[in-house]
PyMOL CGO cylinders between C-alpha atoms (Angstrom):
from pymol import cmd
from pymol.cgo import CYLINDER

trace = [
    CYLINDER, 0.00, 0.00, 0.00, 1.42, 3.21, -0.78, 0.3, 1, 1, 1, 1, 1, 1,
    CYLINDER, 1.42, 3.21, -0.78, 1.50, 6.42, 1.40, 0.3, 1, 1, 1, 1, 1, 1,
    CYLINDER, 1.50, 6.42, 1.40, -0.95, 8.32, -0.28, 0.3, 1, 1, 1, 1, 1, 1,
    CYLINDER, -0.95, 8.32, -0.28, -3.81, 5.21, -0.01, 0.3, 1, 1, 1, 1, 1, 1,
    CYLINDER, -3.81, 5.21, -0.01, -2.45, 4.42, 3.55, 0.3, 1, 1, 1, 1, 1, 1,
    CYLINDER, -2.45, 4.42, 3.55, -3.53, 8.56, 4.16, 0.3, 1, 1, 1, 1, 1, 1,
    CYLINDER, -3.53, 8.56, 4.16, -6.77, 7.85, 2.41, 0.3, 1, 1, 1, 1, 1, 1,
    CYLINDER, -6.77, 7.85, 2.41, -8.10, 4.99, 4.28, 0.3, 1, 1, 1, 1, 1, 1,
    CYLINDER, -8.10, 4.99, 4.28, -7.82, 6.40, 7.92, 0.3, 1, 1, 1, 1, 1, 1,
    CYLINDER, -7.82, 6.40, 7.92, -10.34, 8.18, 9.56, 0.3, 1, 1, 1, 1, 1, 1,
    CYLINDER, -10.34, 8.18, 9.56, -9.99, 11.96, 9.53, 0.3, 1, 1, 1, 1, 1, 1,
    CYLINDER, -9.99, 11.96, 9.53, -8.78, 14.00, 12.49, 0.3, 1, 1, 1, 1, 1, 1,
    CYLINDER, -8.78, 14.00, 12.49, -11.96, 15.27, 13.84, 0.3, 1, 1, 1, 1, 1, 1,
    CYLINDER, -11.96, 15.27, 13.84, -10.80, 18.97, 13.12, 0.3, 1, 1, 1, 1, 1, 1,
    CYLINDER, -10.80, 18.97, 13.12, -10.86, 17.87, 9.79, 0.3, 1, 1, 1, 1, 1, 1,
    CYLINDER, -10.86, 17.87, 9.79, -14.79, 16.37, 9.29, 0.3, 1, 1, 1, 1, 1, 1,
    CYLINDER, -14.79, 16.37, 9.29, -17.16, 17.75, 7.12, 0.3, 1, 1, 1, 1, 1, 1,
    CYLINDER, -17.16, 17.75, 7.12, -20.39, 18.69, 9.59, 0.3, 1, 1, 1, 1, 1, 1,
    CYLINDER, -20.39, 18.69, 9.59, -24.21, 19.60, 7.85, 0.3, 1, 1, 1, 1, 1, 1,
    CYLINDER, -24.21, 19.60, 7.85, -26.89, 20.93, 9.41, 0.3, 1, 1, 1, 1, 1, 1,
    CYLINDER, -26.89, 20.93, 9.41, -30.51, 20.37, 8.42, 0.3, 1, 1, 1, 1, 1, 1,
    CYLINDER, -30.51, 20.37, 8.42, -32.40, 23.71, 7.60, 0.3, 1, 1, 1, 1, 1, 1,
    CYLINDER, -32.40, 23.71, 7.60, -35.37, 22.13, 8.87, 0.3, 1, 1, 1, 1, 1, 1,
    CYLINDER, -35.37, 22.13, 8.87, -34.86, 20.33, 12.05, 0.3, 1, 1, 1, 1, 1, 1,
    CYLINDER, -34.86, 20.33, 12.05, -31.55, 21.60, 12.93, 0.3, 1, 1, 1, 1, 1, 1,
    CYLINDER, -31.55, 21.60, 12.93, -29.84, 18.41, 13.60, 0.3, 1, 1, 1, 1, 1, 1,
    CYLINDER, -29.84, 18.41, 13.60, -25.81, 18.24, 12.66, 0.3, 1, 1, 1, 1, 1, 1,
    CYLINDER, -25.81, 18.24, 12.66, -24.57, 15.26, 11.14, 0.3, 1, 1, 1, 1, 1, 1,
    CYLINDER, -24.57, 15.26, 11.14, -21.15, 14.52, 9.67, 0.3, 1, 1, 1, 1, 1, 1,
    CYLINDER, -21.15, 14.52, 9.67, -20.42, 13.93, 5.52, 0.3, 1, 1, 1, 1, 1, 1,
    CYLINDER, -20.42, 13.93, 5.52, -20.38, 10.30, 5.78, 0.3, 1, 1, 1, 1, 1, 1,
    CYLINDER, -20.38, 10.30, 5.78, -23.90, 9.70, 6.68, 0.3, 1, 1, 1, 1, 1, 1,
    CYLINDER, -23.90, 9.70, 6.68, -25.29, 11.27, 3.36, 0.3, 1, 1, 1, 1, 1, 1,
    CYLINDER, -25.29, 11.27, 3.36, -26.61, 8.79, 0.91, 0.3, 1, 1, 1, 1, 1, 1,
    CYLINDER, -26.61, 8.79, 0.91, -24.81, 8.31, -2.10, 0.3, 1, 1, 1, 1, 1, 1,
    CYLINDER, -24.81, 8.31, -2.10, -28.45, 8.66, -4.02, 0.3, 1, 1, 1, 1, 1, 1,
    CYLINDER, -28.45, 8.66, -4.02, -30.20, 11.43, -1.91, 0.3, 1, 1, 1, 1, 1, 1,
    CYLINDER, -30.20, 11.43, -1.91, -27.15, 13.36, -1.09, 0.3, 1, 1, 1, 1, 1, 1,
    CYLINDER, -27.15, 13.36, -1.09, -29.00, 16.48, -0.40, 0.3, 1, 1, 1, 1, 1, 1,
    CYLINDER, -29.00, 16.48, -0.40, -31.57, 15.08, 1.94, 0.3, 1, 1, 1, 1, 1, 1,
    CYLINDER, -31.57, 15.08, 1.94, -31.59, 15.11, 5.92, 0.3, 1, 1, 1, 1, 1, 1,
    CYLINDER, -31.59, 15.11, 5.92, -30.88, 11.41, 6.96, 0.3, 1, 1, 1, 1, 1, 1,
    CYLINDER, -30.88, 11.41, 6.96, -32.90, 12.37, 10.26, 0.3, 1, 1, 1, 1, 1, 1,
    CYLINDER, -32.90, 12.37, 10.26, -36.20, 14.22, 8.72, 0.3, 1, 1, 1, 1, 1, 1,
    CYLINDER, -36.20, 14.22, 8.72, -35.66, 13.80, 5.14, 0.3, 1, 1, 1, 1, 1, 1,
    CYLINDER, -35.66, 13.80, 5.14, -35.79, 17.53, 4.21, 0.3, 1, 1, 1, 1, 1, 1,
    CYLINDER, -35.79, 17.53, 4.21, -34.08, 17.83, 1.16, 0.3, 1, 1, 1, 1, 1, 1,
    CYLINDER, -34.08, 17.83, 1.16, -32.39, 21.25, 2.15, 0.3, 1, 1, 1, 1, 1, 1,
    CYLINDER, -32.39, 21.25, 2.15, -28.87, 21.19, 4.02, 0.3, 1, 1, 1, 1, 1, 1,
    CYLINDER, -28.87, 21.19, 4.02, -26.01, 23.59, 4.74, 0.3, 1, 1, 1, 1, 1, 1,
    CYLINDER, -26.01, 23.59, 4.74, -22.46, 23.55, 6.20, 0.3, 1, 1, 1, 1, 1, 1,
    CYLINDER, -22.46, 23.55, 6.20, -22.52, 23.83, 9.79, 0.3, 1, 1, 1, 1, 1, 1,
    CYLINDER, -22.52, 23.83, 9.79, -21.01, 26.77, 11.18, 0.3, 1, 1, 1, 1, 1, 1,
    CYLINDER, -21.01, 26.77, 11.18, -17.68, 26.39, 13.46, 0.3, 1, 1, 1, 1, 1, 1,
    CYLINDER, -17.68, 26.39, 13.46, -18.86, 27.01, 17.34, 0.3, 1, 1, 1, 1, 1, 1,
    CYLINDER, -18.86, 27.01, 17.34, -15.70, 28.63, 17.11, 0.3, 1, 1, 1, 1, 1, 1,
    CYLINDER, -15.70, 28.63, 17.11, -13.84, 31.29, 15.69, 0.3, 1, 1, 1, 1, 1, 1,
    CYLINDER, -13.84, 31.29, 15.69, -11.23, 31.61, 13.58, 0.3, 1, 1, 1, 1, 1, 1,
    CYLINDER, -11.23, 31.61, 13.58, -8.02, 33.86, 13.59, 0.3, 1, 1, 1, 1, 1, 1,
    CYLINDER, -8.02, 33.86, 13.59, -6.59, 35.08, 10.54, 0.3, 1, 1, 1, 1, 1, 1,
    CYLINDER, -6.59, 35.08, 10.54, -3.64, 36.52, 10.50, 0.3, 1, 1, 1, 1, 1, 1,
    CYLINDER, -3.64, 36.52, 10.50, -4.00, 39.61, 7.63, 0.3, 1, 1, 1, 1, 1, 1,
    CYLINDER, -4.00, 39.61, 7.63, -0.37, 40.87, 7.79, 0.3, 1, 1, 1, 1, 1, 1,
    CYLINDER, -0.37, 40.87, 7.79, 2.49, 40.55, 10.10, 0.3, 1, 1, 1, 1, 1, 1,
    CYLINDER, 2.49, 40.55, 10.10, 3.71, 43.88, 11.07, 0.3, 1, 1, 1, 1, 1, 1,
    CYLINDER, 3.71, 43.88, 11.07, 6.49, 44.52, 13.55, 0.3, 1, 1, 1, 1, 1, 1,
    CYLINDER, 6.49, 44.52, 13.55, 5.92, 46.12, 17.17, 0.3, 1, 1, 1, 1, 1, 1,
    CYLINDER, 5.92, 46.12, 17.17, 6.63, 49.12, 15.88, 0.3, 1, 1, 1, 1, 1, 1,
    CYLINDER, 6.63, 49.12, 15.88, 4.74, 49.12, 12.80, 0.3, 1, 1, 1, 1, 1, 1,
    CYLINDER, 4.74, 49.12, 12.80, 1.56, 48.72, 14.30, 0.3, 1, 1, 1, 1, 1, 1,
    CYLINDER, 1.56, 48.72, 14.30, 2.00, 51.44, 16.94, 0.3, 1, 1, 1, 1, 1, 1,
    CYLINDER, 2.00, 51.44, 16.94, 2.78, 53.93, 14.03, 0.3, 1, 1, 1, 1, 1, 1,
    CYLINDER, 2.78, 53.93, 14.03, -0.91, 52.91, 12.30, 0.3, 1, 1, 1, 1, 1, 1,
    CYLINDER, -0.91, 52.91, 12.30, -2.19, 53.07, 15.27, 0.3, 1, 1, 1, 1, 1, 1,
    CYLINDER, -2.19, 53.07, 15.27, -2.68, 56.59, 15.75, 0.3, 1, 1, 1, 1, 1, 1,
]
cmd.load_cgo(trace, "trace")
């Protein structure tokens, strides 16, 4: 087996997992439990609208990376 399908076959970090949420009931559910034939369909209610859930929490993006001084010259 070669690297690449040895990365493939394991389970992803949980960091890494695809969540959905149903627009309907609410319920979050991970990639894996779509069906390959409804894949737009709640597996709980069967609504057939869905969205990525949103992270519970935030994260920081680092826009530029000014020095010390830098910043407390724009900071004015």
């Amino acid at each position: 087996m070669s690297e690449l399908e040895a990365r493939m076959s394991t389970e992803p970090a949980p960091e890494d997992r695809i969540l959905y949420q149903c627009v309907w009931c609410g319920r979050k559910f991970e990639k894996r439990m779509l069906s390959k034939i409804a894949e737009t369909r709640c597996p709980y209610c069967g609504f057939n609208v869905i969205m990525k859930a949103r992270s519970q929490t935030a994260k920081l993006i680092v826009s530029s990376k000014l020095t010390e001084e830098q910043r407390l010259l724009t900071e004015v």
